[in-house]
Backbone as CSV, one residue per row, in Angstrom:
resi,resn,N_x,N_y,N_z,CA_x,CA_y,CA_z,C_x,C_y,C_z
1,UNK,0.820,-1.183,0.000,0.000,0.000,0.000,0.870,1.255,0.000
2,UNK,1.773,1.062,0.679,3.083,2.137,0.897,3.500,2.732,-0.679
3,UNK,3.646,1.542,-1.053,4.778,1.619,-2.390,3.481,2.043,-3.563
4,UNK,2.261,1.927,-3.613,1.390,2.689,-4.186,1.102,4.042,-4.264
5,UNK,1.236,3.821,-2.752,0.889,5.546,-2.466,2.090,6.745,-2.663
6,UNK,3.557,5.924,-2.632,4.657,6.693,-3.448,4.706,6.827,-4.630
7,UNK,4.555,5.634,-5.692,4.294,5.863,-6.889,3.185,6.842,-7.103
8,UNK,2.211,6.940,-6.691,0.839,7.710,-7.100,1.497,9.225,-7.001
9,UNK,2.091,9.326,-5.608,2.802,10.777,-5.352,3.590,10.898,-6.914
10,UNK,4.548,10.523,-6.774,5.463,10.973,-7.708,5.155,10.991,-9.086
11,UNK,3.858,9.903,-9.491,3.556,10.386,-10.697,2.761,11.816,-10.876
12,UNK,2.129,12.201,-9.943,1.662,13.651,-9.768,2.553,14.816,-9.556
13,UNK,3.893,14.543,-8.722,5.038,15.467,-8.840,5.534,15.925,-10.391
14,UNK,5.558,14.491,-11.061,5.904,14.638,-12.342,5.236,15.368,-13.284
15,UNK,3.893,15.208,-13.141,2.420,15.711,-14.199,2.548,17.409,-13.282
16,UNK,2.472,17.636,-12.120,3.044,18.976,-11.745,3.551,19.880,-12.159
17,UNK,5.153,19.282,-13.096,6.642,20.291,-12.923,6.210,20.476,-14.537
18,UNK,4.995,19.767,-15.345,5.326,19.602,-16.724,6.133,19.027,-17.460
19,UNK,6.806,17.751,-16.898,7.322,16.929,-17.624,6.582,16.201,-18.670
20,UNK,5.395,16.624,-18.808,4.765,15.598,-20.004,4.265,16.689,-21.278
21,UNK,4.822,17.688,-20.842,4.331,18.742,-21.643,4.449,19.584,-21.502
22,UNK,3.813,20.911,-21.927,3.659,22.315,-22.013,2.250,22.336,-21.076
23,UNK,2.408,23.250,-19.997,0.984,23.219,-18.752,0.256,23.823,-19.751
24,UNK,-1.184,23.541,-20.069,-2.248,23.883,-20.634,-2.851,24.801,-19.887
25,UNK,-3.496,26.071,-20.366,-4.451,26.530,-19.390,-5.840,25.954,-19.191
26,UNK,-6.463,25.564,-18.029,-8.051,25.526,-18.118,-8.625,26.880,-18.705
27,UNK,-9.620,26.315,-19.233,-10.702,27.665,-20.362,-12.294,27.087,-19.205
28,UNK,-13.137,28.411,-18.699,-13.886,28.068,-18.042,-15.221,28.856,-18.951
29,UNK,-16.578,28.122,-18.581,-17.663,28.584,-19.256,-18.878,28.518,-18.538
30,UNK,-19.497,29.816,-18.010,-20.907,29.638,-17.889,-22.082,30.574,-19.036
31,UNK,-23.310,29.623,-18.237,-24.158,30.171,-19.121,-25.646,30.226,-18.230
32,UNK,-26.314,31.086,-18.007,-27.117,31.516,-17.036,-29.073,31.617,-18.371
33,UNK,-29.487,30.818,-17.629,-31.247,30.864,-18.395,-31.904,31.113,-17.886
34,UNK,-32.824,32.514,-18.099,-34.156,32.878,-17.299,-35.003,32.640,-17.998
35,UNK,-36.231,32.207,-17.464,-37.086,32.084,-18.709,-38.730,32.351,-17.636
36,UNK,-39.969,31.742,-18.668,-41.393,31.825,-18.110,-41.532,30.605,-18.431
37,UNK,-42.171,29.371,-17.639,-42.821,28.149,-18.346,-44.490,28.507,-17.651
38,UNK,-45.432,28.511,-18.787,-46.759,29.018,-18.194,-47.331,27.455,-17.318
39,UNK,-46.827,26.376,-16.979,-47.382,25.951,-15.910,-46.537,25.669,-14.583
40,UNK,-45.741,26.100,-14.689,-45.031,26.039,-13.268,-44.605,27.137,-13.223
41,UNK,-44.422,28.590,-13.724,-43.989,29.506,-13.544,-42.345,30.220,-13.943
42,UNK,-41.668,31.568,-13.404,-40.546,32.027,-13.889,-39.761,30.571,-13.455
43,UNK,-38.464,30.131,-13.864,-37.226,29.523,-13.772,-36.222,30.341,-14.067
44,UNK,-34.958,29.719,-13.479,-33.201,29.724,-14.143,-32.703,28.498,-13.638
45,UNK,-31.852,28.448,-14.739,-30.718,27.939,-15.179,-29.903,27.989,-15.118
46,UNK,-28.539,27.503,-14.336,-26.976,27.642,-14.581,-26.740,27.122,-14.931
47,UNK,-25.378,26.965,-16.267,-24.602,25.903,-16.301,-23.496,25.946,-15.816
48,UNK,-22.151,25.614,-15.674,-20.969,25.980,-15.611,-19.965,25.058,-16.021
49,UNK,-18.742,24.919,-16.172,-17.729,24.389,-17.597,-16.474,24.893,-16.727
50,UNK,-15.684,23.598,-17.335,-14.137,23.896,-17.066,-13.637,22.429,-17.892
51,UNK,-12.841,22.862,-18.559,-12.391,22.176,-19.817,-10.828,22.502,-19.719
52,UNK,-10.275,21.088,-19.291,-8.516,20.938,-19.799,-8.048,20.389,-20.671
53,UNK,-6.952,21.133,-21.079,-6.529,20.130,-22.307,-7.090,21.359,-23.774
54,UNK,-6.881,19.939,-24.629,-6.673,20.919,-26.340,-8.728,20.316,-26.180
């Protein structure tokens, strides 16, 4: 369990420093809905987004 939980570390040290690449930025997205539905009345909507990578 030891020797898991070191490997697990260090592969995250590694994915960290950018050894597998160039750090990507996260790109984040919301999107907000008001609306009328005539049998239940006003609503909203949130969405929200966060996307890594290409």
């Amino acid at each position: 369990m030891k020797l898991l939980l070191v490997a697990f570390a260090g592969l995250m040290a590694l994915s960290a420093c950018g050894v597998d690449g160039v750090p990507l930025k996260p790109r984040y997205s919301a999107q907000t809905t008001v609306g009328y539905n005539s049998s239940t009345g006003p609503f909203n909507k949130t969405t929200l987004g966060v996307q890594f990578g290409g």
